[in-house]
C-alpha positions in Angstrom: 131.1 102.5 110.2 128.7 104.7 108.4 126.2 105.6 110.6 124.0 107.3 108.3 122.8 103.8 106.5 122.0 101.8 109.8 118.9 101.2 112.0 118.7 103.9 114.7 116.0 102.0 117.0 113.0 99.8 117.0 110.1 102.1 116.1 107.6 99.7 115.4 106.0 95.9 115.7 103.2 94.7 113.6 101.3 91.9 115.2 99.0 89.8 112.8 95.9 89.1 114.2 92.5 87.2 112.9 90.3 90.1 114.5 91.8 93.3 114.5 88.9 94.8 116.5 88.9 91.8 119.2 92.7 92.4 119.8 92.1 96.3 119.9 90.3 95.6 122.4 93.0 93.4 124.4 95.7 95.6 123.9 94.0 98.9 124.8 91.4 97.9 127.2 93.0 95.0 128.8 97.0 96.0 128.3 96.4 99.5 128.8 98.6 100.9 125.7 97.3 104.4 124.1 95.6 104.2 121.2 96.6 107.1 119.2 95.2 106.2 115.7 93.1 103.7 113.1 94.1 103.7 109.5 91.3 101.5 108.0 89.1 98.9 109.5 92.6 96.1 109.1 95.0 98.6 111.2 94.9 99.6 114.3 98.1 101.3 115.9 99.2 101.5 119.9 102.1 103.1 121.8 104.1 101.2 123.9 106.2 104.0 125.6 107.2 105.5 122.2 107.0 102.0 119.6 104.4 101.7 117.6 102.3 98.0 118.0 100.7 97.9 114.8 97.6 95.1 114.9 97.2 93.9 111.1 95.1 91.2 109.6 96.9 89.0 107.5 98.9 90.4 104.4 100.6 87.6 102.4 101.7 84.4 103.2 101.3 85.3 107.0 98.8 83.7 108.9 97.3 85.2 112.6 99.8 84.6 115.4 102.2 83.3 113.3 104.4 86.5 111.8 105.0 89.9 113.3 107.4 92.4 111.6 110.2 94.5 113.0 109.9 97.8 111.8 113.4 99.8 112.2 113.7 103.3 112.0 116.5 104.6 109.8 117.7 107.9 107.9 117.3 108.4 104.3 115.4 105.1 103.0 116.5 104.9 100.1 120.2 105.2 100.3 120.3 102.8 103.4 117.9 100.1 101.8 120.2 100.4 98.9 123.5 100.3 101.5 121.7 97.0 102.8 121.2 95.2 100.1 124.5 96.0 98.9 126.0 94.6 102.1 124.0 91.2 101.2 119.9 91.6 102.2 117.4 90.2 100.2 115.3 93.3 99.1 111.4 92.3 99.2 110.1 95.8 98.5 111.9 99.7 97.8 111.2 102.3 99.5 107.3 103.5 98.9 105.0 105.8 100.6 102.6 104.5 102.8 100.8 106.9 104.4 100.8 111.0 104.8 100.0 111.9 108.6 99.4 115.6 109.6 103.3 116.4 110.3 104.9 113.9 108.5 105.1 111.6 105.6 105.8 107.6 106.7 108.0 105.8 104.2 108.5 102.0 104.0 110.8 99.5 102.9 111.3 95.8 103.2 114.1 93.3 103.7 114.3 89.4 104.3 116.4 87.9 107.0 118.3 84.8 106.3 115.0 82.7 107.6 113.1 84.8 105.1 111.7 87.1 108.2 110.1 90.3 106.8 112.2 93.6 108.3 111.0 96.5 107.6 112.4 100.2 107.5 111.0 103.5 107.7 111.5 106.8 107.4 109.3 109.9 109.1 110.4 112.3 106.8 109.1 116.1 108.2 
């Protein structure tokens, strides 16, 4: 198999929540996970021993406690989300840019699972 258009590891997990504030405070104060960054008053972001918990108000259709999104962590974006949807996903957004950080730029893309689960994939390109 090609390994260069497959997952390499869970990377991240976005839990939507009502409050995103309230939860902070669960997950950090309560949980104890490091709280390494904020990006706007609807994210908040935690490490669990090197996977991102992302705490999200509701985007979409989702509703609070109801959806969270596995975020895999794969080599060039946009040749696997094209390798993947040419082995049969249902593509539910290309790969776009979604955030510059200080030593790297986070890329995104988005699949649907046969139970129309949102996947994601992303790339922390240097």
């Amino acid at each position: 198999m090609d390994t260069g258009n497959v997952v390499q590891g869970m990377r991240q997990v976005a839990v939507t929540v009502a409050d995103v504030d309230l939860a902070l405070g669960f997950y950090r104060d309560v949980l104890g996970l490091p709280f390494p960054f904020r990006a706007g008053p609807g994210l908040a972001f935690l490490d669990a021993d090197g996977a991102r918990i992302m705490l999200t108000t509701r985007q979409g259709a989702g509703a609070a406690g109801a959806n969270s999104i596995l975020y895999f962590r794969v080599r060039d974006i946009a040749a696997t989300h094209a390798a993947m949807l040419a082995r049969g996903a249902t593509g539910e957004r290309g790969p776009q840019l979604a955030a510059r950080m200080p030593d790297h730029a986070l890329w995104t893309a988005f699949l649907r699972d046969p139970d129309g689960n949102l996947v994601g994939l992303m790339e922390e390109v240097r």
